[in-house]
C-alpha positions as CSV (number, residue, x, y, z in Angstrom):
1,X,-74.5,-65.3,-114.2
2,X,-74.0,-67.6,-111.1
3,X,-76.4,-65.5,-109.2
4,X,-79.5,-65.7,-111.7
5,X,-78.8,-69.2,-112.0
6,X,-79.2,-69.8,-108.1
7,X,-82.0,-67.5,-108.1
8,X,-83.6,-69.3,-111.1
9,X,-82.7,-72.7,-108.8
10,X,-84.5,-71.3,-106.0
11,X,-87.5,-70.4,-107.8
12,X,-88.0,-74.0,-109.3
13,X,-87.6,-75.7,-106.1
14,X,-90.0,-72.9,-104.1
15,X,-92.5,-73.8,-107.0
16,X,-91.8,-77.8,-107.0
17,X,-92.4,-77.3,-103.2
18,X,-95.6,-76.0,-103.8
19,X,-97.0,-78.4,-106.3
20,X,-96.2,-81.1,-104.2
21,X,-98.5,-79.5,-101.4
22,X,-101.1,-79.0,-103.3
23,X,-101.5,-82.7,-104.9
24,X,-101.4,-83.6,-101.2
25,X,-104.5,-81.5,-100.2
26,X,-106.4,-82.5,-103.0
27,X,-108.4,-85.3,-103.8
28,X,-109.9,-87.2,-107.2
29,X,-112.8,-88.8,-106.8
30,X,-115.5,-91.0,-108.4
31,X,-118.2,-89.3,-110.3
32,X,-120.3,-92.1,-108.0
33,X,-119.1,-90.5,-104.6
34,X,-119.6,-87.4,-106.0
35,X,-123.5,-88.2,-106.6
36,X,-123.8,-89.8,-103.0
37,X,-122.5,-86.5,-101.8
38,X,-125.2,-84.8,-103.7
39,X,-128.1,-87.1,-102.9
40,X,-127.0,-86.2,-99.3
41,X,-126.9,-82.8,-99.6
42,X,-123.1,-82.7,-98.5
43,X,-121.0,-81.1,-101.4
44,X,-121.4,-77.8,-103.8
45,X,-120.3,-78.6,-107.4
46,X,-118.7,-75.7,-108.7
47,X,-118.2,-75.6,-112.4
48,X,-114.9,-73.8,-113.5
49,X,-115.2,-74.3,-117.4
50,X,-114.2,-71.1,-118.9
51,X,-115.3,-69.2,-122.4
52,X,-116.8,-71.6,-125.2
53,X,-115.8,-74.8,-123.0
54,X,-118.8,-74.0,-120.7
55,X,-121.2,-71.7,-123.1
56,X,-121.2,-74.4,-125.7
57,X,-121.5,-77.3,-123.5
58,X,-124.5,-79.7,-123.8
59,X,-123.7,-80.9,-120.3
60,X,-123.7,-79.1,-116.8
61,X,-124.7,-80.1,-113.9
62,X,-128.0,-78.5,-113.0
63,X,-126.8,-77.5,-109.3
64,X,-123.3,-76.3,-109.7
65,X,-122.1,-72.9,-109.1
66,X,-120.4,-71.5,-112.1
67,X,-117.3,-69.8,-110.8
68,X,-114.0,-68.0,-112.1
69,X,-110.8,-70.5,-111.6
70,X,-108.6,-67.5,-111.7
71,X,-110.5,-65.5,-109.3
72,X,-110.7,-67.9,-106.2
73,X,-110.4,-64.7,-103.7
74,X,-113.7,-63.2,-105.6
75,X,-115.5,-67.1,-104.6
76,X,-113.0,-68.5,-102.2
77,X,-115.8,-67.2,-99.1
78,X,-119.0,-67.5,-100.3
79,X,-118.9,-71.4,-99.6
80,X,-118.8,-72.6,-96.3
81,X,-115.8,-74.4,-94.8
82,X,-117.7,-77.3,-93.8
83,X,-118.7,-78.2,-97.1
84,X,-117.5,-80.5,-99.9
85,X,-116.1,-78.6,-102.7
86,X,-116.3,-80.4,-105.7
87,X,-114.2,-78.7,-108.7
88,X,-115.2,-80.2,-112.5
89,X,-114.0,-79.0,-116.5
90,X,-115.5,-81.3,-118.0
């Protein structure tokens, strides 16, 4: 018992570790910046809705890229590194 309860220990702090990384990496921003960036041409929106939230939707953004959110490996290079990636839901 004292074994899966440091193994469980380990696997909540491994995870904690990781969600703490990614909130660092990641940014929110204003739908205004994220306008400049398009009127620029520096950013690629890429819409992640899945099922009825994006086939029922009155509202996408005409330029976005529809792509899988559990499938990044499938997407992850077919945008260049250089570029803005802009992730919405909503």
């Amino acid at each position: 018992m004292k074994k899966i309860l440091i193994a469980l220990l380990a696997v909540f702090f491994l995870f904690s570790l990781a969600v703490v990384t990614a909130k660092e990496t990641v940014s929110i921003v204003s739908k205004e910046t994220v306008k400049t960036w398009m009127d620029t041409g520096t950013v690629t929106i890429l819409d992640v809705r899945q099922g009825r939230d994006w086939t029922t939707s009155e509202f996408k953004i005409a330029s976005a890229v529809r792509v899988d959110p559990k499938n990044i490996t499938a997407w992850k290079n077919r945008f260049s590194k250089n570029s803005k990636l802009v992730l919405y839901c909503a």
